[in-house]
Structure formats: structure tokens, C-alpha cells
C-alpha positions in Angstrom: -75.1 -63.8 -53.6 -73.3 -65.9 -56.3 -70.0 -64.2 -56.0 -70.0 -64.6 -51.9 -70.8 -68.4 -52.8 -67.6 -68.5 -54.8 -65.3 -67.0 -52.7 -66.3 -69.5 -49.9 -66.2 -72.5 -52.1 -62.9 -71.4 -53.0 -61.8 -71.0 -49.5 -62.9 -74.1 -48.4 -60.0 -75.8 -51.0 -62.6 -77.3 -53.2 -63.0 -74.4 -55.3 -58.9 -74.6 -56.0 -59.4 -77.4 -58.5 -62.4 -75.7 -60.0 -59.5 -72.8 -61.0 -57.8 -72.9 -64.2 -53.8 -74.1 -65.0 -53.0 -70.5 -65.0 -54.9 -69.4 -61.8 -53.5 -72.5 -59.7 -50.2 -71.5 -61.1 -50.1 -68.1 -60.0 -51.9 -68.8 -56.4 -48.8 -71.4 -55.8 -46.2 -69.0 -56.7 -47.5 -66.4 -54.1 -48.1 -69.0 -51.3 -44.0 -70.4 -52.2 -42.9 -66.9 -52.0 -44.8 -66.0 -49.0 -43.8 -69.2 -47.0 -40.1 -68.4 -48.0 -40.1 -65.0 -46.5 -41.6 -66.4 -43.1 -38.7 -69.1 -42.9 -35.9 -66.5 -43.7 -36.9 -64.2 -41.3 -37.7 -67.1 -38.4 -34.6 -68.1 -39.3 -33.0 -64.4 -38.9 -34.7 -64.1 -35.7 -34.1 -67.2 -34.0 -30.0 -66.9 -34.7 -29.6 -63.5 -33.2 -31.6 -64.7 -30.2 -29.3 -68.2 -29.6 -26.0 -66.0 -31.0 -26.6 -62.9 -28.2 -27.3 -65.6 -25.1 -24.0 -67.2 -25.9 -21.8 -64.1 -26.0 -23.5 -62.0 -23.2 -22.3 -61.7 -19.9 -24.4 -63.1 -17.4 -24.2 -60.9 -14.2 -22.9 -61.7 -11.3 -23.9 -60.4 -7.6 -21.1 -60.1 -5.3 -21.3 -59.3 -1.6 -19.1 -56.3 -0.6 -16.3 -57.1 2.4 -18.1 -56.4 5.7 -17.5 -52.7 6.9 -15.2 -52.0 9.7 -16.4 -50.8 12.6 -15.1 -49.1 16.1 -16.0 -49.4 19.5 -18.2 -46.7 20.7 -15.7 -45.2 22.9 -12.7 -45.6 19.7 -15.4 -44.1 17.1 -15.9 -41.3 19.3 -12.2 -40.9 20.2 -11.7 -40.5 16.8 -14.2 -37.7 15.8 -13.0 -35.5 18.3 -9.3 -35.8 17.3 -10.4 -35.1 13.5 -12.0 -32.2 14.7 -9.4 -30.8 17.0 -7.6 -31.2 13.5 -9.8 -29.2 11.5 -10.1 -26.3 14.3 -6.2 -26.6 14.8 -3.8 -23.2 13.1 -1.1 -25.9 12.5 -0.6 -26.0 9.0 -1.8 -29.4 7.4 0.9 -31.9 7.2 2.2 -32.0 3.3 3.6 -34.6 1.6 7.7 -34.9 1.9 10.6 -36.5 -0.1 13.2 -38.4 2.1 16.8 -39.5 0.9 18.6 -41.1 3.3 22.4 -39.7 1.1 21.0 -36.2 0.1 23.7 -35.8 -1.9 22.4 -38.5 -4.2 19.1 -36.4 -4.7 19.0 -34.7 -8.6 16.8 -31.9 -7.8 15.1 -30.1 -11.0 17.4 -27.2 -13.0 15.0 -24.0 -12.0 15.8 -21.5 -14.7 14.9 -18.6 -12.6 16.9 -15.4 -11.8 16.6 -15.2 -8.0 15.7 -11.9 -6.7 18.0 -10.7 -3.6 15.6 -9.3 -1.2 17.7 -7.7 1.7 16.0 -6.6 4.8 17.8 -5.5 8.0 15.2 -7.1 10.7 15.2 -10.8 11.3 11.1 -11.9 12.0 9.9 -14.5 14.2 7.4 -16.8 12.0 4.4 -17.3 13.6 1.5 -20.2 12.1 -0.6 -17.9 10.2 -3.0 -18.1 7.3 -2.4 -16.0 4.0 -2.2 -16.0 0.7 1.5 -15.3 -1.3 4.7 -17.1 -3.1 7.7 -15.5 -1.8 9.7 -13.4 -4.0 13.3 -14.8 -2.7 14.3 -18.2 -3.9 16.1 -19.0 -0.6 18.2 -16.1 -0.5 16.2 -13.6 1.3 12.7 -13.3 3.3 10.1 -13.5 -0.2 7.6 -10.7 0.3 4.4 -12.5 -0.2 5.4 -14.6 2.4 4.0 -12.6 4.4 0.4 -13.2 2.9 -1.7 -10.5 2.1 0.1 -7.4 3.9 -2.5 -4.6 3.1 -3.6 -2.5 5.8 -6.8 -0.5 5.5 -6.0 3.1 7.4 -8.3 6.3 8.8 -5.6 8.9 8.6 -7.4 12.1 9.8 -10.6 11.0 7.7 -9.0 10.4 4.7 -9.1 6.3 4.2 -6.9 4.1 1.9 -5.2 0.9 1.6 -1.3 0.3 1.4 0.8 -2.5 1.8 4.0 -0.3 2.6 3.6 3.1 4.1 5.3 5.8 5.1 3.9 8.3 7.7 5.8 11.9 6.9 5.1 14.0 10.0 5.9 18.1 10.4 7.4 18.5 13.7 8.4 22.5 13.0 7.8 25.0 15.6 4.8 26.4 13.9 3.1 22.8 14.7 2.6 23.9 18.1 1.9 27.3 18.2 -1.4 28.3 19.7 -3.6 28.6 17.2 -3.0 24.9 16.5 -3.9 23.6 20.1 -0.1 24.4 21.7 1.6 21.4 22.8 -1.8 19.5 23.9 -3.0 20.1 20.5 0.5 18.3 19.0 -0.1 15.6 21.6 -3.8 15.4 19.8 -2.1 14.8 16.4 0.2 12.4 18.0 -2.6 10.0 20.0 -4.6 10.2 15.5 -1.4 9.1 14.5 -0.8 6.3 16.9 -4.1 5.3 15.9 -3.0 4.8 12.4 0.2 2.8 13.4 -1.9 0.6 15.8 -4.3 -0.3 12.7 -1.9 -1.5 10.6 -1.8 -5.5 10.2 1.5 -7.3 10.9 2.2 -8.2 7.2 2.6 -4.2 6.1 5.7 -2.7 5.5 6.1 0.8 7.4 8.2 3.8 8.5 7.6 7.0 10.0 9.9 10.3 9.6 9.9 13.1 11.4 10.6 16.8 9.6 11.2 20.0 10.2 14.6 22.2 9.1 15.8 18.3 9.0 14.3 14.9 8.5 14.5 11.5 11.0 13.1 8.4 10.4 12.2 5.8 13.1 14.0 3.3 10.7 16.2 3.0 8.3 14.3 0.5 6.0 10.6 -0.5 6.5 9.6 -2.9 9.1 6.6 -5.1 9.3 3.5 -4.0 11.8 4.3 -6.1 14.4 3.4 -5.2 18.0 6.7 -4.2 19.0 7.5 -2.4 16.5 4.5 -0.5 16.1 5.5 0.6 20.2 8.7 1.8 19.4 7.5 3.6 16.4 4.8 5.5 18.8 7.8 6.0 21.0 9.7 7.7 18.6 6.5 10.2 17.9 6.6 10.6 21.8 9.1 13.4 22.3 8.8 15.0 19.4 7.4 18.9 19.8 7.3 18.7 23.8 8.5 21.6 25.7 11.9 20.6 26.2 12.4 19.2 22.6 10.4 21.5 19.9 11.1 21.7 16.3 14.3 19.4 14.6 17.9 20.4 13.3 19.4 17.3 12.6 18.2 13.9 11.0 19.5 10.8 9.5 18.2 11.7 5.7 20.3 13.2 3.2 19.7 15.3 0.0 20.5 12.5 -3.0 23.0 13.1 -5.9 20.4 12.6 -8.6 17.3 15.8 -8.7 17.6 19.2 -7.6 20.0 20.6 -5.8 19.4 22.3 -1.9 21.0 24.5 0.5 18.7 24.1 2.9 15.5 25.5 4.2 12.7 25.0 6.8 10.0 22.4 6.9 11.9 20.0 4.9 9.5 17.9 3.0 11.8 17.3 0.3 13.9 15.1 2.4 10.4 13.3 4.3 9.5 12.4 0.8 13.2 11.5 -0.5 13.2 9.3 2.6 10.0 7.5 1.5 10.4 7.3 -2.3 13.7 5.8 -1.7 12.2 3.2 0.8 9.9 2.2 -2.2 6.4 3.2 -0.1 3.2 2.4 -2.0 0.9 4.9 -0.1 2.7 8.0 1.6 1.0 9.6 4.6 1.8 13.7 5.5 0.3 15.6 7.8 1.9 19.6 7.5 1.0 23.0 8.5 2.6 24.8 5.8 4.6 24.7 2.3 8.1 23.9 2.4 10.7 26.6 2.0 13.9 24.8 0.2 16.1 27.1 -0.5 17.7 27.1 -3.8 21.5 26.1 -4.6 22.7 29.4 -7.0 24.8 28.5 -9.8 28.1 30.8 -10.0 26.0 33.1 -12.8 23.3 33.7 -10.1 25.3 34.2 -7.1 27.9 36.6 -9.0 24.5 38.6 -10.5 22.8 39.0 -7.0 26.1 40.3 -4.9 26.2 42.8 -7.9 22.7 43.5 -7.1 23.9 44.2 -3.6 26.8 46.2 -4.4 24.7 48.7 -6.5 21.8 49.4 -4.0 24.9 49.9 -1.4 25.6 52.4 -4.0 22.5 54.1 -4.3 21.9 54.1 -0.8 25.2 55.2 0.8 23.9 58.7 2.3 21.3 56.6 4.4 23.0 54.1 5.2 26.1 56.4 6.7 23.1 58.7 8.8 21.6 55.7 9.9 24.9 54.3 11.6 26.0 57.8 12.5 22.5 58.3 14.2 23.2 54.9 16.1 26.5 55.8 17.2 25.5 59.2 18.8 22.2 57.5 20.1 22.1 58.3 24.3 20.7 55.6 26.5 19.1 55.1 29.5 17.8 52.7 32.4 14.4 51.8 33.3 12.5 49.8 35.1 9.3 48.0 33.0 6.3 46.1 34.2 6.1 42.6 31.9 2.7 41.5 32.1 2.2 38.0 32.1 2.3 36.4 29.0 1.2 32.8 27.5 3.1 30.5 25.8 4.5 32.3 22.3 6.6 31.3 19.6 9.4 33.4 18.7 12.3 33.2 16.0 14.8 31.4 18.7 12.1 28.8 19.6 9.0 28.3 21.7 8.4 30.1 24.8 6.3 29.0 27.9 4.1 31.3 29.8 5.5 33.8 32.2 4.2 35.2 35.1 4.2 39.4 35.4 6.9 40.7 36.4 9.2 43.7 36.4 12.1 43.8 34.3 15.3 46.6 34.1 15.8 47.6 30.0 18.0 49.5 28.4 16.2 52.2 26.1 17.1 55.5 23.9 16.4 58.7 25.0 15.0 59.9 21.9 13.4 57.5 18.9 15.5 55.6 16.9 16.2 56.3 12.9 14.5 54.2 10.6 17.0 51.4 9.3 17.7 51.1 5.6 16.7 47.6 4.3 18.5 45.6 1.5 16.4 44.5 -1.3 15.2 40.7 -0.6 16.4 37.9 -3.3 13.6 37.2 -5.3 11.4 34.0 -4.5 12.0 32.5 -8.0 15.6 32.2 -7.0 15.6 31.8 -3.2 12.9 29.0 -3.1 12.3 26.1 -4.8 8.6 26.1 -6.6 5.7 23.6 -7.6 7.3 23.2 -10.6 10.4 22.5 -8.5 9.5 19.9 -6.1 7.5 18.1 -9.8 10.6 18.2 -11.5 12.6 16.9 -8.3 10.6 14.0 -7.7 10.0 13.2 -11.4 13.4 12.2 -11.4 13.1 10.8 -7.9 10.4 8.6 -9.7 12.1 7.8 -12.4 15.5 6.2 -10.4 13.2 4.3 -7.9 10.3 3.5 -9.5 10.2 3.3 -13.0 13.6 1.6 -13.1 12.3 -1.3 -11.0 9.0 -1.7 -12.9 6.7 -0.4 -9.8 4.3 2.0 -9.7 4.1 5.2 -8.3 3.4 6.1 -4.7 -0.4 7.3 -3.8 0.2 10.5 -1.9 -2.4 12.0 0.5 -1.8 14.9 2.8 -3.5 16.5 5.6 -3.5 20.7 6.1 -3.4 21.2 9.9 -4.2 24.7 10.3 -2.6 25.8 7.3 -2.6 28.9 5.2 -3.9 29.2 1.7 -0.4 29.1 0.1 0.4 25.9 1.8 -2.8 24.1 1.2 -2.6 25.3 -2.3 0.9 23.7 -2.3 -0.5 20.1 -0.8 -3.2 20.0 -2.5 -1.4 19.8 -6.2 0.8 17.9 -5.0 -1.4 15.0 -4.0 -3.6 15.1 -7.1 -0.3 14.8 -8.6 0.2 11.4 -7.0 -3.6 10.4 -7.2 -4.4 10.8 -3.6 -6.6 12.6 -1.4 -5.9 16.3 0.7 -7.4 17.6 3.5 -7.9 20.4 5.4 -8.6 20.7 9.4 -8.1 23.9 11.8 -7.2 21.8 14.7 -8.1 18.4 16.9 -10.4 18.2 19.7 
């Protein structure tokens, strides 16, 4: 009770002079230093409040300009031009540089080797979309200017992509024989491959040849897919293997200097694919019934050893050979008069025959058998025809001068069996895993 008196007495300021010197001291040092602190800092305080409303920015509220407007019948004029604009194939109006003295105008150096793309068509530019840079620097047609040229294709189910292909199509006599479909079966294979033509887009590059004991193409170079020239190519196809024109002696392609050597043959592949490596096709297309016979060039040493070979079974079989041609000499003959049945349309070794109605016929026959001929010994296969290894090594080097020389890769190959024989399908079928592509085999077309 006597303490809480104090400390109110003391509070109340009369108890201050009740304190001793040293207490009064002490108490007025504290209250000084206290009362200091609270002026320094009001003074702090007050000084950044008068310093930052001098130096700030006071804002300002502007009114933006009024906003234009149209008419009705202007504002609505004017959203169906822009979108006649948008919907329009024209291409979008770029910026341009005019000089009224051209010759004044310093263009930029362009430290670029121009590539010399030469083609032998002339196309009419049409306003279309796509995607590409050109590869000619004004001296040519640039290839990407063409925007995206690949074509997807269905050729005889086997699918793919290309951007420049080349259709390789047998036309040899054995294409039509009967077991294939005749001539209405070839005119099968010809409608499937119009198909594929008519598919292709008009930025891809293509070709088609034609081969049997020679080789045609529809072009000399590749031509785009345009419409016309997609109907000319079907045109092409459109005699081929009809009964007036069956089978092909003579073509535009010829053997190279560089690969393996020929001296002819039948079904003539090699020069289908010599046409189409040397055209630079990305995806090569073949439809054939049978491997290709190429016969062999003989150097001087094999020609030489197999006329030997000749001379000596002469030798050996002199006897028979003298009774056979004596026999033939003293051979009697007569004249008779046959019934021909009919027969239907046949292939023989001079070409393809139609059917013939029955009939009777006058023949000359022997009165008695005839002796059995003597028969030469045949040239062995491994020098008469080329092999797998062969055609590999021919285009390996075809590869190697028109592909690999120009940085490209090599061509996708796939092939399609119609009605072939084991041999042959053994023959395609290594040959397009070779060139990573796709082989099939089918008896004939409905």
C-alpha cells in the first residue's frame, strides 16, 4: 500500500522533488534523450513526405481523339471487300522497291554459286499455294518453286510417296499371252497404270518408258503432272501391246559408256532403269512378267574359247551330223490335205497370233519320220546372260555417276510380278530390297 502511494505521488510531479540530486539527474537524462529521438525522427519523416510531393509527377488524364467512324453502308462495304481479300488465291501484295534510274540501284553482292537447272518444257504459272525456295538464282525454273511436289501413289497395292518418278513398263510379247488376261488383260494393266499417272499432283516430276527387246520413253526428261501431260503420257501407254503393235524393237534409250557392257537381249530392263537413273528419279515404278535376259558382250578370250568349243564337238560329232544331212537329202515328200481346227489367240516365236477359225490346209510332209537332228552344245548361262550379281554391279556404278556424284540419294525401287515365274520374281524381289522398296506378286487383273 505504501509503495503504490509512492509511485503515484511521484507521478503526480510532487514526488520529483522528494527524489534525490542523483535520481532527478538520471530521470532528466532519459526524458532529454527520449525527447531527442522523437524530434529526429519527426523531423526524418516530415522531410521525406514534403521532399516526395515536390518531385512526383502528378498524373494527368487525357481524353483520347474521338474514334472514326463509317456510315453503315461504307462500314459494311468495307467488311465484305476485306473478306473477299482473305478468301481471294491472289497472293498478298508485298512490299516493293522503286527506282525511278534502275541503273542507279546498288543491289547486295550474293556470294552464292547459282545452280543451272535446265529443263526442256516451259510451264504456265498458275496462283497456287506451297511451300519452297527455288533452286535457280534466275537462271533456270528453281525446283521448290514448285511447292511441295510429292505425290502419294497406289501402284498395284503397293503405296509410296515420290516427288519424281519413273514408271518402267514391260511391253514384251509374253505380257499378253493368255494366261495373263490376252490383250484385255494388258488393257487391265494399262487403265491401273493410268490410275497412277492421274493421281499424281501437278508439282511431281515424272516419265514413263516402255520396254521390251528395246526401251521408249514418253519423254526425254521429266515433266511436271500437269493435266496435259498426264493425257499424253496415257496416250503413249495406249498402243502399246494391241494387236496390231505387240512387243517393241526399237527405243530412244541407249546402253551408257560407263557399267557393263551389252549385246543385247529381251525384256530390257537394264535400259528402263538406265533411262530412270539417268533422269535422277527418286521412286522408280516396274511392273514385269519375267527377269531380263541381257546378253553378255564376250571379251576376245571368251569368244576365241567358245568357237573352239564349237569346233571340237563338230569334231566329235561328224558321223551324225553327215547321216543327219544325208538322211535330209534323200528324205521323199508328199502332199496332203489337213484339217486345222480352230485355234485361239497364241504366241509364237515370230509374234502374237489371233484366233483362227477351222479350216483345211494343203502341207508338205515326209513319207517316212524324219532323223533326229544333232544339237550343238548351248553357251553356258554364266557367259551368255548377265546375273544378279550383274545388274548390282551395273547399277552400282550407275549410282555412283548419277547419284552419289551429285550428293542425292538413291532411288526407292518397287516392282510388281505380273504372272511371273519363280526365277523372275526371285530376280525382282532382290532387286527391290536392294533399293529399299517393296515387290509384289499378282497372277492377273480382273
Amino acid at each position: 500500500m505504501k509503495r503504490t502511494l509512492d509511485l503515484g505521488v511521484l507521478l503526480s510531479g510532487f514526488g520529483y522533488r522528494k527524489l534525490s540530486e542523483e535520481k532527478q539527474r538520471v530521470l532528466l537524462i532519459v526524458g532529454g534523450i527520449s525527447l531527442g529521438l522523437h524530434i529526429a525522427a519527426l523531423l526524418v519523416f516530415g522531410s521525406w513526405i514534403v521532399i516526395r510531393s515536390i518531385i512526383e509527377e502528378r498524373t494527368v488524364f487525357t481524353a483520347p481523339p474521338p474514334i472514326k467512324t463509317y456510315e453503315p453502308r461504307k462500314l459494311e462495304h468495307q467488311i465484305k471487300v476485306s473478306k473477299r481479300q482473305r478468301s481471294s488465291s491472289r497472293p498478298a501484295v508485298m512490299p516493293r522497291m522503286v527506282a525511278a534510274r534502275p541503273s542507279n540501284l546498288a543491289m547486295p553482292e550474293i556470294k552464292v554459286d547459282p545452280k543451272l537447272v535446265r529443263t526442256s518444257f516451259q510451264p504456265k504459272f498458275k496462283a497456287i499455294t506451297g511451300i519452297g525456295l527455288g533452286a535457280g538464282l534466275g537462271t533456270g525454273y528453281g525446283l521448290g518453286g514448285f511447292g511441295e511436289g510429292v505425290s502419294a501413289f497406289d501402284f498395284f497395292g503397293i503405296r509410296g510417296r515420290g516427288e519424281k518418278i519413273m514408271i518402267c513398263v514391260d511391253v514384251s510379247i509374253s505380257m499378253i499371252e493368255e494366261e495373263r488376261g490376252g490383250f484385255e488383260g494388258f488393257e487391265r494393266v494399262k487403265a491401273r497404270l493410268g490410275q497412277v499417272i492421274d493421281a499424281l499432283t501437278e508439282r511431281t516430276l515424272f516419265n514413263v518408258v516402255a520396254f521390251a527387246d528395246a526401251a521408249q520413253t514418253f519423254r526425254d526428261e521429266m515433266v511436271p503432272a500437269t493435266e496435259q501431260n498426264k493425257r499424253e503420257a496415257k496416250k503413249f501407254l495406249s498402243p502399246l501391246n494391241t494387236k496390231n503393235n505387240y512387243g517393241l524393237s526399237q527405243g530412244n534409250v541407249r546402253a551408257v559408256d560407263f557399267g557393263r557392257k551389252a549385246a543385247g537381249g529381251t525384256t530390257r530392263l537394264d535400259l528402263a532403269l538406265t533411262a530412270a537413273f539417268l533422269q535422277g528419279a527418286d521412286t522408280i515404278l516396274i511392273i514385269s512378267d519375267g527377269i531380263p535376259r541381257v546378253r553378255k558382250e564376250l571379251t576376245a578370250d571368251q569368244q576365241s574359247a567358245w568357237e573352239a568349243q564349237l569346233e571340237q564337238w563338230r569334231r566329235e560329232h561328224a558321223d551324225a551330223i553327215r547321216a543327219y544331212e544325208t538322211a535330209m537329202a534323200n528324205m521323199e515328200w508328199k502332199t496332203e490335205r489337213v484339217w486345222v481346227p480352230p485355234q485361239p489367240a497364241r504366241l509364237r516365236e515370230d509374234g502374237m497370233r489371233g484366233p483362227t477359225e477351222g479350216h483345211y490346209e494343203t502341207r508338205r510332209v515326209p513319207t517316212r519320220p524324219l532323223p533326229p537332228r544333232p544339237q550343238p552344245p548351248k553357251m553356258p548361262d554364266h557367259l551368255q546372260w548377265w546375273t544378279l550379281e550383274d545388274f548390282f554391279e551395273h547399277f552400282a556404278l550407275l549410282h555412283e555417276q548419277c547419284y552419289s556424284k551429285k550428293g542425292k540419294k538413291p532411288p526407292v525401287v518397287h516392282a510388281i510380278g505380273y504372272g511371273i515365274d519363280k526365277e523372275g520374281a526371285d530376280f525382282l524381289q532382290a532387286f527391290t530390297k536392294k533399293y529399299n522398296g517393296s515387290f509384289r506378286r499378282i497372277s492377273r487383273i480382273n
